[in-house]
N, C-alpha and C positions, 0 to 999 in steps of 0.2 A: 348622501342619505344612507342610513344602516341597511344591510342587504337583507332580503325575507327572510334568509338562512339565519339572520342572528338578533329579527327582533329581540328584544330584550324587555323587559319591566323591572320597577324597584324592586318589586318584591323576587324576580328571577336572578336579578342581581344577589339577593340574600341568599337564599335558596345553592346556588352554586358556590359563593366564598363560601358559606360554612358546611357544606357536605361533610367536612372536616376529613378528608383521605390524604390530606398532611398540616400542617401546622406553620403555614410562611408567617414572615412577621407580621407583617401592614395587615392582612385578618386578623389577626391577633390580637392585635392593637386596636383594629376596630371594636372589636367586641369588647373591648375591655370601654371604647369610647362609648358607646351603645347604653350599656349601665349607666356610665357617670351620667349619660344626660336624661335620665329616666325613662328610657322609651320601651315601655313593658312592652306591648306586641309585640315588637322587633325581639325583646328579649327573650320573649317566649318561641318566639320562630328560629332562634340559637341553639335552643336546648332540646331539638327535636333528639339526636341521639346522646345516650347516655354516656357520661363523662367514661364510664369504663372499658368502651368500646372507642373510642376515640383513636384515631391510627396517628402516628407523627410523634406521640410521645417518647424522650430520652428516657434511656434508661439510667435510673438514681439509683436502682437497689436490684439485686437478682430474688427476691422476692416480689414477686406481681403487686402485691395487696402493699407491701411498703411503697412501691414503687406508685401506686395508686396514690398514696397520704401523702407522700414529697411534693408528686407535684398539685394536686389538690390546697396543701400548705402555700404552696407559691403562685398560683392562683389566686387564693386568697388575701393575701398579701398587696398582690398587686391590684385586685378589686379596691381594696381598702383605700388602696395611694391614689388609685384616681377618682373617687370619690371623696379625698378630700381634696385634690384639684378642685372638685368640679363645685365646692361649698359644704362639702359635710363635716360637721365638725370633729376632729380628733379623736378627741374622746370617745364619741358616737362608734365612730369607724372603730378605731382599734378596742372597742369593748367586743363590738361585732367580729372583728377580725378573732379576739380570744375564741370568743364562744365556740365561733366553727373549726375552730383549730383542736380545740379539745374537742368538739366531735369527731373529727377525723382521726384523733388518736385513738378515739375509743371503738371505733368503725368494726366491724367484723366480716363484712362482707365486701364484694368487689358493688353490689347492688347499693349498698346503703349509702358507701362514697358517692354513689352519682347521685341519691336522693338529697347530701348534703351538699354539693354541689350546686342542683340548680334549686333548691332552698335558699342559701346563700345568695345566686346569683338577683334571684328575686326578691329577696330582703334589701338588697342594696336598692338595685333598680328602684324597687318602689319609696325608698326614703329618698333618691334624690328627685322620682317625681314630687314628691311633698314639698321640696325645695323649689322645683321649676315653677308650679304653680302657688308658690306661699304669699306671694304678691298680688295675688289674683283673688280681689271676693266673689265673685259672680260667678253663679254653674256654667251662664252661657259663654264668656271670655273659654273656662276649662274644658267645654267642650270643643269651640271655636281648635283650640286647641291641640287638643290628641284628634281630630278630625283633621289637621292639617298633617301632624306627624305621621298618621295613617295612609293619606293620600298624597304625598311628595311627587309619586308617578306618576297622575294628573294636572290638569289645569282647574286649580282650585280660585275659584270666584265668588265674591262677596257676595249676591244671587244666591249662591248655591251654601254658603255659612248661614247668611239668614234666613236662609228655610230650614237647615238643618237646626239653627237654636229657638226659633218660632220668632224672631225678632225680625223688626224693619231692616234693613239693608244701614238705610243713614244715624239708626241709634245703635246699632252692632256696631256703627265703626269708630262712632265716637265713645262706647264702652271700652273698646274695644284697644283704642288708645290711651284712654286714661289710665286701663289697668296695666298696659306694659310697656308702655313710653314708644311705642313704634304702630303705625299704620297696618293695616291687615296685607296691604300689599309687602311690606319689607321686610314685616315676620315670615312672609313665605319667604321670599326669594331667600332671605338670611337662609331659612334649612333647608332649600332647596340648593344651596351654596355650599352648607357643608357638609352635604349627601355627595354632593356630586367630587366634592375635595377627598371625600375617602374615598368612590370610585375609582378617580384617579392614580390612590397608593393603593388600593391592595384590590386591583382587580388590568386585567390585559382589554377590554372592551376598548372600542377606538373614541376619539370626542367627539366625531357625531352621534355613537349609539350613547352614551352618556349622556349628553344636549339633549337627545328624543325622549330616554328611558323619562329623563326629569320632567320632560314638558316643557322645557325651555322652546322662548318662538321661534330661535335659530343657531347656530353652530356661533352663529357670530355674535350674537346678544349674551351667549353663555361664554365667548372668549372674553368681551368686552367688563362682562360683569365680572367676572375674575382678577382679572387684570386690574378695575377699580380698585380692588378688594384686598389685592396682597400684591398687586403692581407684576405679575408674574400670568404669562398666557397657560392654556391646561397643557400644553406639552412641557413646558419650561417647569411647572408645577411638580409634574409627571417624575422628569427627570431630575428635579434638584438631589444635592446629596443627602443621603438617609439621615445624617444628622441634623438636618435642617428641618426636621420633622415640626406641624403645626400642630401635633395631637397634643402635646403635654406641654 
């Protein structure tokens, strides 16, 4: 069991990878996964400090304020590419991708970069929610929904969805499945799956404090289900080589 010294939650899990007091990869890469899959809260719980103050950044230019637009441009860039990984279309992206690029050359301040930064980050974010949910008619399926994205740290149960959408329990689930081809139960564990997959690359926490942070019912229910998953236990996950990466 995790020791008291280091209970943990989802949301402390966030909280500490993006402090942002250097810039490893597998954070990085998260964040950049975070957007493509529309998950505005979390996006908004990234951009607590300002792109301008951010520590870890290479230096591109012995001008501050260029050095600021380089990598702001590459950012950029890379927001675009995994959003269209993740369904957005081309065109979409890279029209979005100009726009903000010609604001950052027009930029004047170290302040206004980070204003178009996490502008940006939230324009993408929120068009690839519009995609996660575009299959979806029903408000109560969409809330079902970002109620789950929200509460990954818990044990989220159908009980407790259909009081939050005012629905029966047994016509929530059959909604519930018609609108997204999987069970309320699979939809969780799925993001409870690939929450716990990026724990394991861009964070040092052990797999019991990960198994708990998620709510999983045990170390071994959460080794077993991995394992189903990508045929691989979470240390073997943990450890594969960096190119073996499941992000992109």
């Amino acid at each position: 069991m995790p020791s008291t010294k280091k209970k943990i939650s989802y949301q402390e899990f966030l909280h500490r990878e993006y402090e942002l007091l250097h810039a490893p990869l597998a954070p990085e890469m998260d964040f950049y996964e975070t957007i493509r899959s529309g998950d505005i809260k979390k996006t908004r719980s990234l951009l607590t400090e300002p792109f301008h103050e951010k520590k870890g950044l290479g230096i591109l230019s012995s001008n501050p304020l260029s050095n600021l637009k380089y990598h702001l441009t590459i950012t950029i860039a890379l927001v675009a590419r995994f959003c269209i990984a993740g369904g957005l279309s081309v065109a979409e992206a890279y029209s979005l991708s100009d726009y903000y690029i010609r604001l950052t050359d027009e930029a004047a301040t170290k302040e206004e970069i980070s204003e178009i930064h996490d502008d940006m980050c939230l324009n993408y974010a929120l068009r690839m929610q519009s995609i996660r949910n575009s299959t979806i008619s029903s408000r109560s399926v969409t809330i079902c929904i970002n109620y789950i994205y929200e509460h990954l740290h818990t044990r989220i149960t159908l009980p407790t969805l259909a009081s939050v959408t005012n629905l029966s329990a047994p016509y929530l689930s059959r909604l519930f499945k018609k609108e997204t081809g999987y069970s309320i139960s699979e939809y969780i564990q799925a993001k409870k799956l690939e929450t716990a997959k990026s724990m394991l690359t861009s964070s040092d926490y052990s797999i019991a404090e990960i198994s708990a942070s998620l709510a999983f019912p045990s170390q071994s229910y959460f080794t077993n289900l991995l394992k189903k998953d990508c045929g691989l236990t979470p240390k073997q996950y943990r450890d594969r080589p960096a190119g073996h990466s499941f992000l992109l």
